[in-house]
N, C-alpha and C positions, 0 to 999 in steps of 0.2 A: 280597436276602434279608431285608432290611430288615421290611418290612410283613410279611411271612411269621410272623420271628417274636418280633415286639410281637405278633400274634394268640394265638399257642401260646403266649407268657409269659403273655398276658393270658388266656387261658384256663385257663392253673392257674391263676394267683390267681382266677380266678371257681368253681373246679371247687374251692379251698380253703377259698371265702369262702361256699359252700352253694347258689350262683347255680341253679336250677331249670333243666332242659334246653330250654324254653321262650326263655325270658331268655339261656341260652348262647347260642342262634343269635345272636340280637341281638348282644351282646355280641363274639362271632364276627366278625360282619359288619361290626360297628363299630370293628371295631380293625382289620381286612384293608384297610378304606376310608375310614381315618384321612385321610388327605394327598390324597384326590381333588381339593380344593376346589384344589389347587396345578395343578392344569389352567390354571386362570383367573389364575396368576400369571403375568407375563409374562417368558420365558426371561432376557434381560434381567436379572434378578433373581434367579429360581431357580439360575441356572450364574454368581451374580457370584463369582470368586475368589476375594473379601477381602470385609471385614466392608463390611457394609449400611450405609447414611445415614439420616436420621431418614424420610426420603418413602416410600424403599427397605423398610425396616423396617415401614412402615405398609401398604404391598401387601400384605408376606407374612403380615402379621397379619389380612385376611381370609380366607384360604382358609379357615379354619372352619367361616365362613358362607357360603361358596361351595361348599365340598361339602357344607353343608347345605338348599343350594337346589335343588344337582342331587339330592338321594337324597329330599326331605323328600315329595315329591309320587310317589313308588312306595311304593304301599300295603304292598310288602312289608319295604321297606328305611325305614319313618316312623321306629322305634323305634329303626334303627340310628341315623339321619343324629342325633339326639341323643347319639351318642358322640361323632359328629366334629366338630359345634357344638360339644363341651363338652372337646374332648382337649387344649386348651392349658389350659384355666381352673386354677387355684392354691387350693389348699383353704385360704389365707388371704388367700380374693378378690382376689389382685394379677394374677391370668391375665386372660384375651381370648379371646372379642371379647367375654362379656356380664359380666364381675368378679362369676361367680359363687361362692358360698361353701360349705363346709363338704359337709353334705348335701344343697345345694341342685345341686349337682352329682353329674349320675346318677351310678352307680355302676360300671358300663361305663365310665366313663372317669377316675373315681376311679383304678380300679386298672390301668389302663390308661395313665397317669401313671407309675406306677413301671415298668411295662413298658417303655413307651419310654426312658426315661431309663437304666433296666438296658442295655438294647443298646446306646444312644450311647454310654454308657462302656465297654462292655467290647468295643464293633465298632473297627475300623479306622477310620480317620480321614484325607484327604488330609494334612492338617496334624500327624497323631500315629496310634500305632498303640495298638491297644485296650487298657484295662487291666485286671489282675487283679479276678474275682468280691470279692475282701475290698476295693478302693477303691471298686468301684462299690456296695459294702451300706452300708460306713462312710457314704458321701456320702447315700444313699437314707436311712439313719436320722438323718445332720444333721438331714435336710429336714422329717422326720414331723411335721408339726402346722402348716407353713408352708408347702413345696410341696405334700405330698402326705398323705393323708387319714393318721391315724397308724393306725386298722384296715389298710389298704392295706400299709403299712410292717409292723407285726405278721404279716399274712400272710405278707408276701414274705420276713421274715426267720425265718420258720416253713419254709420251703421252704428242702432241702438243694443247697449249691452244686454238691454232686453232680448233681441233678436237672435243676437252671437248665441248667447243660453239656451233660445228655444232650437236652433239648431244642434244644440252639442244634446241637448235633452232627448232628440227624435232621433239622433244615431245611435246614442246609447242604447236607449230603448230597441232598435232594431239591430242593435248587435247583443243583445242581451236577448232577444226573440230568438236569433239565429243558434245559438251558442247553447238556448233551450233544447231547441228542435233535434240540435248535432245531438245532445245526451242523448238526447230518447231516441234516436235513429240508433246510437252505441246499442244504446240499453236493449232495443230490441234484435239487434244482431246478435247478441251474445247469447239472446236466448233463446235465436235459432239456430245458436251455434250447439246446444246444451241437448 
């Protein structure tokens, strides 16, 4: 559910931040297809149990630019694959792969910055289980002016933790429908396999 919903977080804040229905799509499509470029990392690395090595660490730091290779060349998805080139970058240029800054970092992944980091902390975790909406705002506003744009951070703390919930409640729920539906589609393949 992950990708699901960094998109619907990232679509409020685009939907708070006045983003044009035009720019949503994009915006949409570029948070849905954040993590594509991790195709071209090698498993290897993507499923290592424990923390990365300096080599390790430097694979995972392309996919950016590897899901910007694959979307950059479909005319429809140009405007996205600049979310997913830019969704690691740090609005005090310490991000990857190109140590872009401030507003030189589209906006699609400005606020799409605080999306994702929103779900990593309050998602479950192999290593830890997710935490409370007030640790993951407290840490998103540390960050405002050095991870994340502080407009970005404004928005997001503009938005009721009420609302963050009811979106994380309605992907769930519809990734939990889907994930249904996939069994029973198994279930009855197998038993036309039979």
């Amino acid at each position: 559910g992950h990708s699901r919903r960094v998109t619907e977080y990232t679509v409020e804040l685009a939907r708070q931040a006045g983003v044009n229905d035009d720019d949503m799509i994009q915006v949409r499509r570029g948070a849905l297809l954040h993590d594509i470029g991790k195709i071209g990392v090698p498993d290897r690395v993507l499923l290592k149990p424990g923390p990365l090595d300096d080599e390790e660490r430097a694979e995972m730091r392309r996919h950016p630019l590897l899901g910007y290779e694959m979307l950059v060349g479909i005319p429809f998805l140009t405007r996205a694959a600049e979310i997913v080139l830019a969704h690691q970058e740090r609005y005090d240029g310490e991000g990857y792969p190109c140590r872009l800054k401030g507003e030189d970092i589209p906006l699609g992944a400005r606020l799409f910055a605080v999306a994702d980091t929103f779900d990593a902390i309050t998602s479950d975790r192999p290593y830890r289980a997710g935490r409370p909406y007030e640790i993951a705002a407290a840490e998103i506003k540390i960050e405002s002016g050095k991870q994340f744009d502080p407009l970005a951070v404004e928005i997001f703390q503009s938005v009721s933790p009420e609302k963050w919930q009811a979106i994380r409640s309605e992907v769930n729920e519809l990734v939990e429908q889907r994930r249904l539906a996939m069994q029973s589609l198994a279930r009855a393949l197998v038993g036309e396999q039979k």
